[in-house]
Structure formats: structure tokens, C-alpha cells
SERO-4910 file (N, C-alpha, C, O; in steps of 0.05 Angstrom, whole numbers):
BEGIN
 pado doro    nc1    nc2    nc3   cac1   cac2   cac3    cc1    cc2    cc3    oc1    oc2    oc3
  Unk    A     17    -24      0      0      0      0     18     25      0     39     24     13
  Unk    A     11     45    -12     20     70    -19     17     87      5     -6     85     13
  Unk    A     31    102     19     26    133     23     21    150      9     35    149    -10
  Unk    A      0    172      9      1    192     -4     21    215      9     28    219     32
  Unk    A     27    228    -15     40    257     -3     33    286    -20     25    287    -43
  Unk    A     38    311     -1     37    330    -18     62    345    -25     83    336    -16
  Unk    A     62    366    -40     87    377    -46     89    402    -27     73    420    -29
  Unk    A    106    403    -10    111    422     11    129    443     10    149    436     23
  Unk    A    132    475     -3    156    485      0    166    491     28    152    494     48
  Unk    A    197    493     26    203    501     54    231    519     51    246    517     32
  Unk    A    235    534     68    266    544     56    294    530     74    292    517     96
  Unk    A    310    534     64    332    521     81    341    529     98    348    553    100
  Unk    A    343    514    115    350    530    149    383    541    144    386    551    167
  Unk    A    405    544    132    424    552    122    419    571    111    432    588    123
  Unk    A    407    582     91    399    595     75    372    604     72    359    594     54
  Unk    A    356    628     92    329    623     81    322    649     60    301    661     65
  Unk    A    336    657     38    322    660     15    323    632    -11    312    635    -33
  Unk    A    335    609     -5    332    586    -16    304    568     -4    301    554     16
  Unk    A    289    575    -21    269    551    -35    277    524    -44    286    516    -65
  Unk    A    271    514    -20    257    486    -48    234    473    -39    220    481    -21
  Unk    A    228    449    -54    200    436    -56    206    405    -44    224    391    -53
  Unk    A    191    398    -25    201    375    -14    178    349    -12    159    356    -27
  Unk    A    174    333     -6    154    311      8    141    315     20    156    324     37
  Unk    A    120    316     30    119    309     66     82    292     58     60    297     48
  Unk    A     93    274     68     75    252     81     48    267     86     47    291     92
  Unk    A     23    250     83     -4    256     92     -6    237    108     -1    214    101
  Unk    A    -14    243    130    -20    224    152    -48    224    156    -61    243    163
  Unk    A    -61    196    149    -94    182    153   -106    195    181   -127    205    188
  Unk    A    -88    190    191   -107    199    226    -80    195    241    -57    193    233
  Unk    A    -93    195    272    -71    184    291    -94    165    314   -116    170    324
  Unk    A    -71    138    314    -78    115    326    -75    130    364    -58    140    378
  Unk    A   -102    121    367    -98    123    399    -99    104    418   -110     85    408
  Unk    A    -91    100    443    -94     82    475   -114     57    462   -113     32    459
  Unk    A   -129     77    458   -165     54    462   -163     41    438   -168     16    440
  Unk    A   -156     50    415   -160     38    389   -132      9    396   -138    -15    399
  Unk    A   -108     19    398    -93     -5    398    -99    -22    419    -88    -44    417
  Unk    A   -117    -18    447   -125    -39    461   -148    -55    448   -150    -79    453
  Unk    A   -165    -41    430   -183    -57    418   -171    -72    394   -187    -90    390
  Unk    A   -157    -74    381   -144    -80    364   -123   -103    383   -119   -123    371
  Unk    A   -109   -102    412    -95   -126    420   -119   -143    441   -113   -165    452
  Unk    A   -137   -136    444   -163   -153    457   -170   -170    433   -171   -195    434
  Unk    A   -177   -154    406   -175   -182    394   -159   -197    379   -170   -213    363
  Unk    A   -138   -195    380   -112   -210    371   -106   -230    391    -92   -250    384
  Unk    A   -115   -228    419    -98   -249    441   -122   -248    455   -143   -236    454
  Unk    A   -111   -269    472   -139   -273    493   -145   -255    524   -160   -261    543
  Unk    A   -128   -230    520   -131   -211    543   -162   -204    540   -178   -209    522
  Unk    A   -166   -189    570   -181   -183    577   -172   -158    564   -150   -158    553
  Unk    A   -191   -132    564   -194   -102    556   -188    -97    587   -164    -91    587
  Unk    A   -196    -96    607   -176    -76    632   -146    -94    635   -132    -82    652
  Unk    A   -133   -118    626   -110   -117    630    -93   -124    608    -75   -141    608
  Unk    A   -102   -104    587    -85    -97    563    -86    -63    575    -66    -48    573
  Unk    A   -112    -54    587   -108    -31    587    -90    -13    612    -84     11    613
  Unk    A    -83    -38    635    -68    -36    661    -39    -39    649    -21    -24    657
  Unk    A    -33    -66    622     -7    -67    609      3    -36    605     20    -24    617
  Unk    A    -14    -28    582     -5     -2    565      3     26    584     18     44    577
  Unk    A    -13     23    609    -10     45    629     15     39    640     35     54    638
  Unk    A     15     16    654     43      7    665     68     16    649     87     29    658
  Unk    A     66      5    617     90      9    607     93     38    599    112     46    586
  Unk    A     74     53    607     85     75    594     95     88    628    115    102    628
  Unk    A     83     84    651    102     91    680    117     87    679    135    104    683
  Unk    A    123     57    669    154     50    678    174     58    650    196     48    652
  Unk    A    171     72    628    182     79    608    183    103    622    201     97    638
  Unk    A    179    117    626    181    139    644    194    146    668    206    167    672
  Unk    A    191    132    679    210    124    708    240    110    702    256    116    720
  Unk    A    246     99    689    271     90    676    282    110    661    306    113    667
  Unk    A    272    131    640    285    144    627    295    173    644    315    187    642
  Unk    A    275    177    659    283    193    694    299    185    709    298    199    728
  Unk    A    319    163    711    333    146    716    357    149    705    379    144    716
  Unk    A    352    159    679    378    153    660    385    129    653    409    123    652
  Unk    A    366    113    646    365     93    634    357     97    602    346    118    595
  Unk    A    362     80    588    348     78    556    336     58    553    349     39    562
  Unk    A    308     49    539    291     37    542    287     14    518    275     23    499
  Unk    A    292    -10    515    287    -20    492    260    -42    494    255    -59    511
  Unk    A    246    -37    472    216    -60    471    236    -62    440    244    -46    423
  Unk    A    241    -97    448    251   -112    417    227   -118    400    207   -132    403
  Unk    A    241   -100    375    228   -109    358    201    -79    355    182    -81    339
  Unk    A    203    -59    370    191    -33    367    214    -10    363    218      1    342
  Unk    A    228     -4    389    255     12    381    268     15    408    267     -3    425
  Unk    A    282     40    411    288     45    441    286     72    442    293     86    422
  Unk    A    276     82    467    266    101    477    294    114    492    310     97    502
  Unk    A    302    143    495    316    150    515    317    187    520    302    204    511
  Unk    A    332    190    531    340    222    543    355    233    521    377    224    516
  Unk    A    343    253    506    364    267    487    357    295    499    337    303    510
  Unk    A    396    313    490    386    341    508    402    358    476    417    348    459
  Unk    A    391    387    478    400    402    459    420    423    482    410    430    504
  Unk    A    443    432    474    455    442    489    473    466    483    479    464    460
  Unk    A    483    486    495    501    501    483    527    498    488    535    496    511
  Unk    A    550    495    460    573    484    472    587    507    494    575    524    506
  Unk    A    612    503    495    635    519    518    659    510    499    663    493    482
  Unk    A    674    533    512    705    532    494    718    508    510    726    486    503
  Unk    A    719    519    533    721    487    554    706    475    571    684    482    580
  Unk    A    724    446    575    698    431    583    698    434    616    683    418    628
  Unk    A    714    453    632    700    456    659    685    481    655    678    492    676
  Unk    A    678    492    636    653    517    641    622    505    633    600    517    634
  Unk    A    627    484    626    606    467    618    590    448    645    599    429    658
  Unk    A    564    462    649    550    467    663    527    452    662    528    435    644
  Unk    A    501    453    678    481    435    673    464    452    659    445    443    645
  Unk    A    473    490    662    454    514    654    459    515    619    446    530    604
  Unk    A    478    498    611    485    493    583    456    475    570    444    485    552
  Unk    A    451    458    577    417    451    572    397    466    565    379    476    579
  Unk    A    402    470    537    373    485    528    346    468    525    326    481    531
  Unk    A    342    441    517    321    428    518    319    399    527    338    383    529
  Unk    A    301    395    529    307    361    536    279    354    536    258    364    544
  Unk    A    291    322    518    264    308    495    262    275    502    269    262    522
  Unk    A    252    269    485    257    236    485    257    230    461    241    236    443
  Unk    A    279    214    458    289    213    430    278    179    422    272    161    438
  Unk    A    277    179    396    269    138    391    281    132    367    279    145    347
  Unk    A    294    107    371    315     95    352    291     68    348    279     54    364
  Unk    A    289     68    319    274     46    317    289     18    308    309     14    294
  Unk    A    269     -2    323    284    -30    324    292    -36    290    281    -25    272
  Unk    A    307    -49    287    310    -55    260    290    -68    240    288    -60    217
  Unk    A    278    -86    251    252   -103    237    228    -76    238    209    -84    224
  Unk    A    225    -62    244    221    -33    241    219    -20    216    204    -18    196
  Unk    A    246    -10    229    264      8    205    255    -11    176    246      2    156
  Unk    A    258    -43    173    260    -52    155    232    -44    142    229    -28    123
  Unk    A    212    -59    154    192    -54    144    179    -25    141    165    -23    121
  Unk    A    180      0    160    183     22    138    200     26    108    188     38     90
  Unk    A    224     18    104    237     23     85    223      6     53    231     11     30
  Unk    A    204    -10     59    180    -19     40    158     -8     27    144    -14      7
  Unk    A    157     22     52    139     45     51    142     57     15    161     58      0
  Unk    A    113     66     10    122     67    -23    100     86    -28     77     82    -22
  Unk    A    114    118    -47     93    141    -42     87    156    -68    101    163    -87
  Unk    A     52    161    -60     39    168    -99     34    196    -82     30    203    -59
  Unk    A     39    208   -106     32    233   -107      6    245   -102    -11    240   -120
  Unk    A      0    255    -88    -34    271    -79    -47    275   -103    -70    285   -102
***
């Protein structure tokens, strides 16, 4: 199955009197909580409150680990962790915690993933 896409100008963050014309993906909707518990209630023989106690759990404890400074892997989805945007220093003892401009959660996807996006195949709007 195809993605659709439209044609998106954008300018270049290097350069912004350069134009150009790029991809960008149309996205159908967005999948939510309830839809993928109804969708794993009927794939397996869970109950609906403990698929829906699973999904809550894993997202605490994905959370609580990555607060930890831990990085998170579900094989075979990707791994979850702490990414920060920061401002450098000429040296590294003036380098501070106040050097932290943002902080995200970054996701590396599992390879059987990656693979099967890279199958992804796109018609024009």
C-alpha cells in the first residue's frame, strides 16, 4: 500500500532566501490508547482492563527508567531515551548543567522496524 504525499515548499534553514519543494507525508489519522487496546483484545486472549493496566504500566515505567537515566528497549519496536540540545563551551569545565537548552525523548527504531518502513512506497496527492 502506498502513502500519499503533498508537495511542501520550505526554505533552508542555512539559507532562508533558498526555496525548495520537498515531500511530506499525509498522515490518515492518529492511532490512539483505546484503538490499539481494541485491536490487542482481539488478537490475544486478554481481557480489555488488562491490556489496558499493560499499556498504562508500560508507559510509568518507560518513564520512570528514562528519569533514571536509563534507555529503554521493547525488541522489535525501538528504544526510547533522554536526548538534550545544548550550548557548547570553549572548555569543558565551564560546561555546566545551565548549558541545557532542551530536553526530549528521542526513539531509535528496532531494526525489523526500520526494515519494514523502508517498504513504505509514495503516490503523489
Amino acid at each position: 500500500m502506498a502513502i500519499k504525499f503533498k508537495v511542501q515548499q520550505r526554505a533552508n534553514p542555512q539559507n532562508k532566501a533558498e526555496k525548495k519543494f520537498y515531500v511530506q507525508p499525509l498522515r490518515v489519522g492518529n492511532i490512539k490508547r483505546s484503538k490499539l487496546e481494541k485491536d490487542i483484545i482481539e488478537l490475544t486472549s486478554l481481557s480489555k482492563d488488562d491490556v489496558r493496566s499493560v499499556l498504562l504500566t508500560l508507559s510509568d515505567l518507560i518513564g520512570k527508567y528514562i528519569n533514571l537515566g536509563y534507555s529503554v528497549t521493547i525488541e522489535d519496536v525501538g528504544t526510547l531515551s533522554l536526548r538534550t540540545k545544548s550550548e557548547g563551551s570553549e572548555k569543558a569545565e565551564e560546561v555546566t548543567a545551565a548549558n541545557v537548552n532542551s530536553i526530549c525523548v528521542g526513539f531509535r527504531p528496532a531494526v525489523s522496524l526500520r526494515e519494514s518502513v523502508d517498504r513504505i512506497s509514495f503516490v503523489k496527492e
